[in-house]
C-alpha positions in Angstrom: -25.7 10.4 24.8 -22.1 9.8 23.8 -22.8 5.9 23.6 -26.1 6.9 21.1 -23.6 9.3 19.3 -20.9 6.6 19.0 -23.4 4.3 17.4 -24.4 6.4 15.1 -21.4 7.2 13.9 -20.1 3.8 13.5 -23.0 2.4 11.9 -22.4 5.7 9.4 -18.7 4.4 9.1 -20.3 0.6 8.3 -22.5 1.9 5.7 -19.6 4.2 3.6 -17.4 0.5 3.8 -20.8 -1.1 2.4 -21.1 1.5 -0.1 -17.6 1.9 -1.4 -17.2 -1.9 -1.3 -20.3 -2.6 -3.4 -19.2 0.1 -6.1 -16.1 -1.6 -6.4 -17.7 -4.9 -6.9 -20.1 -3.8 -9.2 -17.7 -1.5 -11.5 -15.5 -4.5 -11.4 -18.4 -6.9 -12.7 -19.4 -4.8 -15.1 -19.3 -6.3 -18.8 -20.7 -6.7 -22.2 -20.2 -8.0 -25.6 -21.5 -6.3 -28.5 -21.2 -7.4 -32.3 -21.7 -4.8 -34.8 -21.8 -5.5 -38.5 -18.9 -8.4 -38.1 -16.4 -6.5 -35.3 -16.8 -7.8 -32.2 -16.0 -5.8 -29.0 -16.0 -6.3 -25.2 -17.0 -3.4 -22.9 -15.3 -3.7 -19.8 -14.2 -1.1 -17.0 -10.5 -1.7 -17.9 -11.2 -0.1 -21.1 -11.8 3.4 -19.9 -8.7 5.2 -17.6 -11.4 6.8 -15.6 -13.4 3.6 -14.6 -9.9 2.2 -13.7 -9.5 5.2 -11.4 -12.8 4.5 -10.0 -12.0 1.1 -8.9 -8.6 1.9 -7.7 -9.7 5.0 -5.8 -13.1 2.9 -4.2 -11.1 0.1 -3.6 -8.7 2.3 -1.4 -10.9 3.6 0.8 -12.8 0.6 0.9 -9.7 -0.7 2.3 -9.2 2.6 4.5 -13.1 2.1 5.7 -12.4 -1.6 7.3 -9.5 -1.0 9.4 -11.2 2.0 10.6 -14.5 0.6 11.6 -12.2 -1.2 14.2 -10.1 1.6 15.7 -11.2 1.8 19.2 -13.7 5.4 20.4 -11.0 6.7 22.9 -7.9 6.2 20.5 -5.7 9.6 19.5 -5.9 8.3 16.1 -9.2 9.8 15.5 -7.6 12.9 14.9 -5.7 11.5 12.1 -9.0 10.1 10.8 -10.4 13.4 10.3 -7.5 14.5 8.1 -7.5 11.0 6.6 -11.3 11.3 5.7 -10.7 14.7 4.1 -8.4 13.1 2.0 -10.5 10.3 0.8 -13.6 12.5 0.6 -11.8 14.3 -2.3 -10.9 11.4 -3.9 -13.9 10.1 -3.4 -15.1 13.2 -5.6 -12.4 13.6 -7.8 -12.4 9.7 -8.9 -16.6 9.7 -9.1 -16.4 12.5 -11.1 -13.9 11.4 -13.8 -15.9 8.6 -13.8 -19.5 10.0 -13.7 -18.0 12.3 -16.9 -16.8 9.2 -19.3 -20.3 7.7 -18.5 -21.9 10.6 -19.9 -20.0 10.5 -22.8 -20.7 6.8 -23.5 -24.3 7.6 -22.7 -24.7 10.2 -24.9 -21.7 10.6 -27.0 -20.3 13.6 -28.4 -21.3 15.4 -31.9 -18.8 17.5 -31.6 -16.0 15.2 -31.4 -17.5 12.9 -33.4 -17.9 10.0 -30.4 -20.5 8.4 -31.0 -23.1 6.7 -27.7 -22.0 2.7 -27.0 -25.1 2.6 -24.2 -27.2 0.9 -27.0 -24.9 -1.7 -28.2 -24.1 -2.7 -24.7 -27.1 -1.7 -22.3 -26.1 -4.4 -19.7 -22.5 -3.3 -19.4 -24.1 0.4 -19.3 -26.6 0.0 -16.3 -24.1 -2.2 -13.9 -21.9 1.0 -14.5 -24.5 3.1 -13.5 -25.7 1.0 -10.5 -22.0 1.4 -9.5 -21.7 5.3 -10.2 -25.1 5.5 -7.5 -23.6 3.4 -5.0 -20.1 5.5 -6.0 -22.6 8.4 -5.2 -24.0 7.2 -1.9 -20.6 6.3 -0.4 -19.5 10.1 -1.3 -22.3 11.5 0.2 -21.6 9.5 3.6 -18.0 10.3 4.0 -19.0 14.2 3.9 -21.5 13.7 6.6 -19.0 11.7 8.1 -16.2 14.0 8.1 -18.3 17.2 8.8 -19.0 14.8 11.8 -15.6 14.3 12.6 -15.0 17.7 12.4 -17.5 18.6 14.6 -16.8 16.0 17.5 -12.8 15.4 17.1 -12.0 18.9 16.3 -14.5 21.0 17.8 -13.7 19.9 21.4 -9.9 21.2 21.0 -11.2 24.5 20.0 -13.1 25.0 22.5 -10.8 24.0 25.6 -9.3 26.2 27.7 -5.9 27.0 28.3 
């Protein structure tokens, strides 16, 4: 059973790296050129301070997601993990959010602001964002099963031991 559970878990660890990686790659990727009347514009991740946290944050625990798919099951670091993965899980939400946010306003634009939608001058740049905002998505929802998993198998036994 603990070999089954084991697996599980680092197959869920292997599919978080897979997610966050593939966010970053696509968010990265992401670009468009658009002409209208004669100015022409590129859109690009770099040009919005929230994509650029997106990457940066993704590319972090992408990082982070590696080096912990090879820590060893019986190390004493697992306990760091779990405060390690709460960690990232928030900046996991805090960057996708940001990020999910701008999208909406490039999407849709804002009347009262007077910011107007840029999704129909540059559909491609628009849907690799968005393809990298789901697999943002995805990877978020994995680390919280993953770290309510943690929690319940690093943290649970220590809690219940007795003294």
């Amino acid at each position: 059973m603990a070999k089954t559970r084991w697996l599980c878990h680092l197959l869920l660890r292997f599919l978080a790296f897979a997610a966050t990686l593939s966010a970053v790659i696509m968010m990265a990727t992401s670009h468009d050129r658009a002409t209208i009347f004669t100015v022409s514009f590129e859109a690009k991740y770099t040009n919005s301070p929230a994509f650029k946290y997106f990457v940066i944050a993704y590319s972090v625990i992408t990082v982070y997601g590696f080096f912990v798919l090879f820590l060893p099951a019986k190390s004493l670091l697992w306990q760091l993990v779990v405060a390690l993965d709460l960690v990232f899980t928030m900046l996991l939400v805090s960057s996708l959010s940001a990020a999910i946010a701008i999208a909406q306003v490039g999407k849709k634009g804002n009347s009262y602001a007077g910011w107007l939608p840029i999704c129909d001058s540059v559909p491609k740049y628009c849907d690799e964002a968005t393809r990298a905002l789901i697999a943002g998505f995805i990877a978020m929802i994995i680390y919280i099963i993953l770290l309510l998993h943690s929690i319940h198998t690093i943290i649970d036994p220590l809690l219940l031991r007795k003294s």
